[in-house]
TITIZA-78992 format. One line per field, with one value per residue (C-alpha): residue number from 1; residue in one letter; x, y, z. Coordinates in steps of 0.05 Angstrom, whole numbers. Layout:
REM residues N
resi: c(NUM,...)
resn: c(a,...)
u: c(X,...)
v: c(Y,...)
w: c(Z,...)
This chain:
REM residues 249
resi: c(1,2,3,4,5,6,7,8,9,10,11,12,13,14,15,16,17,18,19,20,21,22,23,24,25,26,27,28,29,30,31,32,33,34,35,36,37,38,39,40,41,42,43,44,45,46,47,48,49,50,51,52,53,54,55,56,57,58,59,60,61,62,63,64,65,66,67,68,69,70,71,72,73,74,75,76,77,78,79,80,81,82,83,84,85,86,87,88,89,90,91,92,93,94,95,96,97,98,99,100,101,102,103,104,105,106,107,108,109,110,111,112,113,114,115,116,117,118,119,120,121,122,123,124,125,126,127,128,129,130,131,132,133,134,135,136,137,138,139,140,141,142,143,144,145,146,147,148,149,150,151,152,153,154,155,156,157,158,159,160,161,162,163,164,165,166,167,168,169,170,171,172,173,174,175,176,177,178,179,180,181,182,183,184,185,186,187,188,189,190,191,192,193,194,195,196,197,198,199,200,201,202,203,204,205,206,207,208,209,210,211,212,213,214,215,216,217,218,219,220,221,222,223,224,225,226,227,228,229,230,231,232,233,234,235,236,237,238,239,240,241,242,243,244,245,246,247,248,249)
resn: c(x,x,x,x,x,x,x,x,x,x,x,x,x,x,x,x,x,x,x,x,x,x,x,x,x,x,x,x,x,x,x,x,x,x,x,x,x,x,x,x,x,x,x,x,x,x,x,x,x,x,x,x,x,x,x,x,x,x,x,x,x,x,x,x,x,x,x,x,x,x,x,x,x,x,x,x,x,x,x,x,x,x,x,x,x,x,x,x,x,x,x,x,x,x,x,x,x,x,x,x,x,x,x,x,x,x,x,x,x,x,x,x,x,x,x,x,x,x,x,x,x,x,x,x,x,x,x,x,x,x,x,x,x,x,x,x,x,x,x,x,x,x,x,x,x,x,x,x,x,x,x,x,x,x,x,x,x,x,x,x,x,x,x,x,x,x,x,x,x,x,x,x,x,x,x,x,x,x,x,x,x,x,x,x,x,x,x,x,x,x,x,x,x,x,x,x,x,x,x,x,x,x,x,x,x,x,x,x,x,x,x,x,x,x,x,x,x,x,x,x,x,x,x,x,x,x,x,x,x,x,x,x,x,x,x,x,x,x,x,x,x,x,x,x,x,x,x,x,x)
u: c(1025,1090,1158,1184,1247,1218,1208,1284,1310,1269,1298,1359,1360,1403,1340,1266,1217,1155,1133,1145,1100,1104,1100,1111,1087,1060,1021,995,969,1013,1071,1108,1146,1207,1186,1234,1201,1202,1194,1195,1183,1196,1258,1262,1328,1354,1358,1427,1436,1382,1405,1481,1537,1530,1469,1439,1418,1359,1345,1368,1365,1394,1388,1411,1389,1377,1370,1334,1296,1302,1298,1293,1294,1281,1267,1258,1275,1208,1209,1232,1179,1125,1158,1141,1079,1055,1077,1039,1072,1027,1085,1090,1017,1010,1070,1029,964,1003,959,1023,1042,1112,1113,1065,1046,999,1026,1035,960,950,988,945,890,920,946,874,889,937,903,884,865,930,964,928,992,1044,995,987,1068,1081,1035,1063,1130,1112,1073,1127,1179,1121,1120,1197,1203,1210,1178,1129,1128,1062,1100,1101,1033,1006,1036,1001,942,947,973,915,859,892,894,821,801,831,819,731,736,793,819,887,872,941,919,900,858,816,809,797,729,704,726,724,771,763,833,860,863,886,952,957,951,1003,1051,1042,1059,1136,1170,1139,1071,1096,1104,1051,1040,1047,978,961,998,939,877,929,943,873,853,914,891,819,842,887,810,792,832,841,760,766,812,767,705,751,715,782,817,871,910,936,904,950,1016,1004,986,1041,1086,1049,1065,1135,1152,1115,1152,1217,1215,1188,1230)
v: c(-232,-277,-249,-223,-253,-330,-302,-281,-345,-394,-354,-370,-451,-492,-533,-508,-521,-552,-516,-486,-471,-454,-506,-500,-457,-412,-459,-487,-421,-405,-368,-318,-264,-292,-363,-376,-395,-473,-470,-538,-559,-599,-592,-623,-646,-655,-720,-720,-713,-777,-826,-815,-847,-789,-788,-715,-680,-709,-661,-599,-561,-499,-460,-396,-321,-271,-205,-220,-266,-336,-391,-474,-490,-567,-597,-663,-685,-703,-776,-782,-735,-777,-838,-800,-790,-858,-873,-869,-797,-732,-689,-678,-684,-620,-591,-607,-572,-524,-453,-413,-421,-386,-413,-456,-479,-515,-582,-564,-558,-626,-642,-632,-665,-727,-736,-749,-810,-810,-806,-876,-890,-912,-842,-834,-877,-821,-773,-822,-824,-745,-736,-791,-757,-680,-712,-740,-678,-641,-682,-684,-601,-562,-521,-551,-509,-487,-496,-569,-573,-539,-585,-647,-617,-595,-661,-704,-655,-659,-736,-738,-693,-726,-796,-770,-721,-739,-662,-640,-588,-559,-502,-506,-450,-472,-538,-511,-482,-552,-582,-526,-536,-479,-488,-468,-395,-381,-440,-403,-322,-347,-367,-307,-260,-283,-325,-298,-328,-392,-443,-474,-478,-558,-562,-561,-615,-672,-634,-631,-703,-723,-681,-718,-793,-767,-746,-802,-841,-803,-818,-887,-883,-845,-902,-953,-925,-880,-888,-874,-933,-981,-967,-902,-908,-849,-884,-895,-826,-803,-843,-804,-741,-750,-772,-715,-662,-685,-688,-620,-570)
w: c(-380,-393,-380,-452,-449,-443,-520,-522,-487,-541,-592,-567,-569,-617,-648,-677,-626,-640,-574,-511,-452,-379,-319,-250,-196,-251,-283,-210,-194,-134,-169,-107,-126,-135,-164,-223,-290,-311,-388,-413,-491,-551,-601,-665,-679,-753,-786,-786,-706,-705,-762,-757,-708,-655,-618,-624,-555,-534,-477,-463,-394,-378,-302,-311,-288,-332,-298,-239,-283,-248,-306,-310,-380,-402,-473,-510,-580,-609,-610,-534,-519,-553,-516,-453,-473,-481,-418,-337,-346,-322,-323,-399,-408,-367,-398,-466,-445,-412,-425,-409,-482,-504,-564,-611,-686,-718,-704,-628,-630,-674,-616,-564,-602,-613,-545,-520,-540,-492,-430,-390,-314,-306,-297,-232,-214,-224,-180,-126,-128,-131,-79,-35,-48,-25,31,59,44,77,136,157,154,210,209,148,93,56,-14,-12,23,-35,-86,-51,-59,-124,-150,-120,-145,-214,-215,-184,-240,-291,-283,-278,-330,-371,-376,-358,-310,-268,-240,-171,-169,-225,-199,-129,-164,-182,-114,-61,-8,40,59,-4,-14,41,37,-30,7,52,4,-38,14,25,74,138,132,88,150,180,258,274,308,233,220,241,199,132,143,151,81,50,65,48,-20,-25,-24,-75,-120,-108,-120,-189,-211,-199,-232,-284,-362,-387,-428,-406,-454,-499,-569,-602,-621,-696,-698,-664,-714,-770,-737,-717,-790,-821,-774,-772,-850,-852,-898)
């Protein structure tokens, strides 16, 4: 069950949403206790904010707590977010697919449809770099946290998954049922339990590294025999959709 005031808090913005979804640790299947909430989404600003002199906000983040509700709210204007999704970018693909869904309508889930045309080879690129990037905040910790550990390996089973079955799958339990890493529930026990458990012992340190560069194979390996397209094939009907909601009554 979602926190009720994620409800409250999209209520709340300045612009309609087209939607609005959870990401984060509780979309990656690892949330602890005191994990803030990372609700991303879409706005729709009105014609007047994108066709006049002033440029209208075309993302909006807010950190705030609310109670001892923890919250990292970020959200595009529609076209910048259909930019983004044209792009090498897995972030707002999984933000997209997202099954943590705050709010929705029946173009978010036109939306999700036509972004399947989205989807190339080439975003194995952006989880090759995320990786490479927790990998190496990983590495310099001392002691080495399971947190970032965690997001390695979520990240590379993600991009493996993607580039051989062309799903958006985030969640590393889930994807830990396809792939079974033995290793896994218990990195993700350890960081559920709190801070005490959360560090790994640095004899660790040379089996995690050797799982990371095996991965790292992996992927590389999905790329190269990946059936998914060069290039995205959804643009035009991206245009149509953009046009259709921003005209919208």
């Amino acid at each position: 069950m979602l926190d009720s005031r994620l409800s409250e808090i999209v209520a709340e913005q300045p612009f309609p949403l087209l939607f609005a979804t959870v990401s984060g640790a509780h979309l990656y299947g690892f949330p602890s206790p005191d994990s803030d909430f990372d609700l991303r989404g879409v706005h729709i600003l009105p014609i007047r904010d994108v066709i006049g002199l002033t440029p209208g906000r075309e993302t909006i983040e807010i950190s705030e707590m609310r109670g001892t509700l923890e919250l990292d709210l970020v959200t595009h204007d529609i076209k910048k977010f259909f930019g983004l999704m044209l792009r090498k970018n897995g972030y707002v693909l999984e933000q997209l697919f997202s099954p943590l869904i705050v709010q929705t309508c029946d173009e978010h889930a036109e939306l999700r449809d036509i972004a399947k045309g989205c989807i190339t080879r080439h975003h194995s690129h952006h989880y090759f770099g995320f990786a490479e990037t927790q990998w190496k905040l990983f590495s310099k910790e001392n002691p080495r946290r399971v947190k970032p550990l965690l997001y390695v390996f979520r990240v590379l089973l993600t991009g493996i998954n993607l580039m051989k079955t062309g799903v958006v799958e985030a969640n590393l339990v889930h994807l830990n049922e396809v792939y079974n890493l033995p290793y896994i529930p218990d990195l993700i026990a350890r960081k559920l339990s709190g801070p005490e458990k959360s560090t790994l012992d640095a004899t660790d340190f040379d089996f995690f590294e050797a799982e990371y560069q095996r991965l790292r194979g992996e992927l590389e390996a999905a790329f190269q025999v990946s059936p998914l397209p060069e290039t995205p094939s959804a643009q035009a009907a991206l245009n149509d959709l953009l046009i259709r909601v921003r005209l919208k009554p």
